[in-house]
C-alpha positions in Angstrom: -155.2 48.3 -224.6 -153.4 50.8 -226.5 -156.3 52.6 -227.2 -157.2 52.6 -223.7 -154.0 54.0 -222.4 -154.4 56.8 -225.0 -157.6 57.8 -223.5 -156.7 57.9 -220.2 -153.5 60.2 -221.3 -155.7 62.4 -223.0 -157.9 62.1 -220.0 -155.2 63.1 -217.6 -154.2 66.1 -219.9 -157.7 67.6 -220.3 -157.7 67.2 -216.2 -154.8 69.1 -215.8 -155.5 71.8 -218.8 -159.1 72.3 -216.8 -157.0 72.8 -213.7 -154.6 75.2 -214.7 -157.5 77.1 -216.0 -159.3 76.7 -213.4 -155.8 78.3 -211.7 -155.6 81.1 -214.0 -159.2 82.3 -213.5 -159.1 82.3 -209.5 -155.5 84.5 -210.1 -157.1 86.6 -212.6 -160.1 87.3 -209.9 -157.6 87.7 -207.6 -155.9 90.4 -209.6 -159.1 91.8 -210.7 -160.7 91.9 -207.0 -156.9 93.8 -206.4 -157.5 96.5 -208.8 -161.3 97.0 -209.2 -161.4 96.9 -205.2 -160.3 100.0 -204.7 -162.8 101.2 -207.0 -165.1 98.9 -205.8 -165.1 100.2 -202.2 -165.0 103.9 -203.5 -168.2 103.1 -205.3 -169.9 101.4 -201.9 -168.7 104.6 -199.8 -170.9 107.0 -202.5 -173.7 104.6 -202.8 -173.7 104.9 -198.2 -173.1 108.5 -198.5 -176.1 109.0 -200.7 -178.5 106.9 -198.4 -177.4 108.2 -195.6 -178.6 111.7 -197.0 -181.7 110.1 -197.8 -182.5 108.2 -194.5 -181.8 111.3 -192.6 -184.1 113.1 -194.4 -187.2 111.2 -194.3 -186.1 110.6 -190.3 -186.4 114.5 -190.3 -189.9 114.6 -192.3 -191.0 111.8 -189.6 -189.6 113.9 -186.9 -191.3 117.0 -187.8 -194.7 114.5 -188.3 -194.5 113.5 -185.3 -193.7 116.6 -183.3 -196.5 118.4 -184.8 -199.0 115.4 -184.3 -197.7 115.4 -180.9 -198.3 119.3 -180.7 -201.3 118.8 -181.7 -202.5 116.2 -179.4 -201.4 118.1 -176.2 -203.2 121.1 -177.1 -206.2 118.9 -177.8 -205.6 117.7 -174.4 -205.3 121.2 -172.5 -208.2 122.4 -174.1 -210.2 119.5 -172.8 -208.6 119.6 -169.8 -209.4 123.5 -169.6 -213.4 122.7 -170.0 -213.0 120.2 -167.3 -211.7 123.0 -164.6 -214.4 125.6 -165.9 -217.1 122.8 -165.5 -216.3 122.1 -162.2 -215.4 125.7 -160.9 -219.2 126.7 -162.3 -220.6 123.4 -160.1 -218.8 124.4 -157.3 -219.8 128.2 -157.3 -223.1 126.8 -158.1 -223.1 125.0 -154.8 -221.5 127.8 -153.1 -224.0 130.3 -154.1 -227.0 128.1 -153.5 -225.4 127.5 -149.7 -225.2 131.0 -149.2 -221.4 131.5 -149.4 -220.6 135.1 -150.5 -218.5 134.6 -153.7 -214.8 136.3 -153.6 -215.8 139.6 -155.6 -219.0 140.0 -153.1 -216.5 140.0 -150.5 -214.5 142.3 -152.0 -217.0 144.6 -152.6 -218.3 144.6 -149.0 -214.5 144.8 -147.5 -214.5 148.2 -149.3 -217.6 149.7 -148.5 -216.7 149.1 -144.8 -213.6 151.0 -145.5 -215.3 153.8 -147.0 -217.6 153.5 -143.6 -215.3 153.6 -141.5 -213.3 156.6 -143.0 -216.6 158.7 -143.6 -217.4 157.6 -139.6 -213.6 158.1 -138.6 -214.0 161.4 -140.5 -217.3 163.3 -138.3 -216.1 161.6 -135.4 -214.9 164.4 -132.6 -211.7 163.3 -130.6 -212.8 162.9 -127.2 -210.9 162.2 -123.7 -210.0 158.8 -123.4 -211.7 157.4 -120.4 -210.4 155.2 -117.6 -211.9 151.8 -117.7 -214.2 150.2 -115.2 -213.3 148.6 -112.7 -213.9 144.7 -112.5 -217.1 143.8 -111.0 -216.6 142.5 -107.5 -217.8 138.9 -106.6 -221.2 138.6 -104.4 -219.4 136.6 -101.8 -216.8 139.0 -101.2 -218.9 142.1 -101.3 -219.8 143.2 -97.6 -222.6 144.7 -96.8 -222.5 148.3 -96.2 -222.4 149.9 -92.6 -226.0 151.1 -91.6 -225.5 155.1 -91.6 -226.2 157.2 -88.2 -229.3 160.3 -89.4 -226.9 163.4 -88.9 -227.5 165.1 -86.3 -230.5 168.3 -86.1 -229.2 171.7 -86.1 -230.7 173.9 -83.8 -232.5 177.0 -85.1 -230.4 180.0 -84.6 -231.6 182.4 -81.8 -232.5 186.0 -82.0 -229.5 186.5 -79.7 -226.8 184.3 -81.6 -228.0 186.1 -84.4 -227.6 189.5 -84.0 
């Protein structure tokens, strides 16, 4: 029994040397964590700072990807688009033409020959008096017939006497 209560003294003093240690080590983390955290945190801030730098800048490369892809693709697009238009403006005239519908430049060209017509006509033309307009045919029913005319009267031959 003695030997037994020696081991469970010795017992009880490693527990409590391993628990004081165990003390000292969390209060020296502690301690460290108080001093090197300032550092610690410093450190972090430059690590952020530098990735930030280098995030933005591949975000810029994908921007400017992107943008010019996108450039790209709407100029492939309007140039498509532009061939559609012409396509169907040349059908259309096409039709027009084959339905006999003067195009916009053949009447253009007409408009101003018939202005040069009519100045060149305009031009030799003599001023005359401007004449009074007819008067509105009369309707049938209204219309009476004229008045049957007497013959005029026969003159006489002049006398040798009357005459002289």
């Amino acid at each position: 029994m003695a030997k037994k209560k020696i081991d469970v003294e010795k017992m009880q003093k490693n527990v409590k040397e391993s628990a004081n240690r165990i003390w000292l080590a969390g209060l020296g983390a502690l301690s460290t964590a108080e001093k090197e955290g300032g550092k610690v945190f410093k450190n972090l801030v430059k690590k952020g700072e530098a990735y930030e730098k280098k995030a933005k800048s591949q975000l810029d490369e994908l921007r400017g990807s992107f943008e010019s892809a996108a450039g790209k693709a709407k100029d492939s697009a309007v140039h498509a688009w532009d061939r559609v238009e012409d396509a169907w403006d040349d059908r259309i005239a096409a039709t027009l033409r084959r339905i006999g519908v003067p195009s916009k430049e053949e009447i253009g060209r007409l408009t101003r020959r018939v202005e040069e017509l009519t100045e060149l006509v305009e031009g030799k033309a003599k001023p005359r008096r401007a004449r009074k307009p007819a008067a509105a045919p009369r309707a049938a029913a209204k219309r009476k017939a004229p008045a049957k005319r007497k013959a005029p009267a026969k003159r006489k031959a002049p006398t040798k006497s009357s005459a002289a």
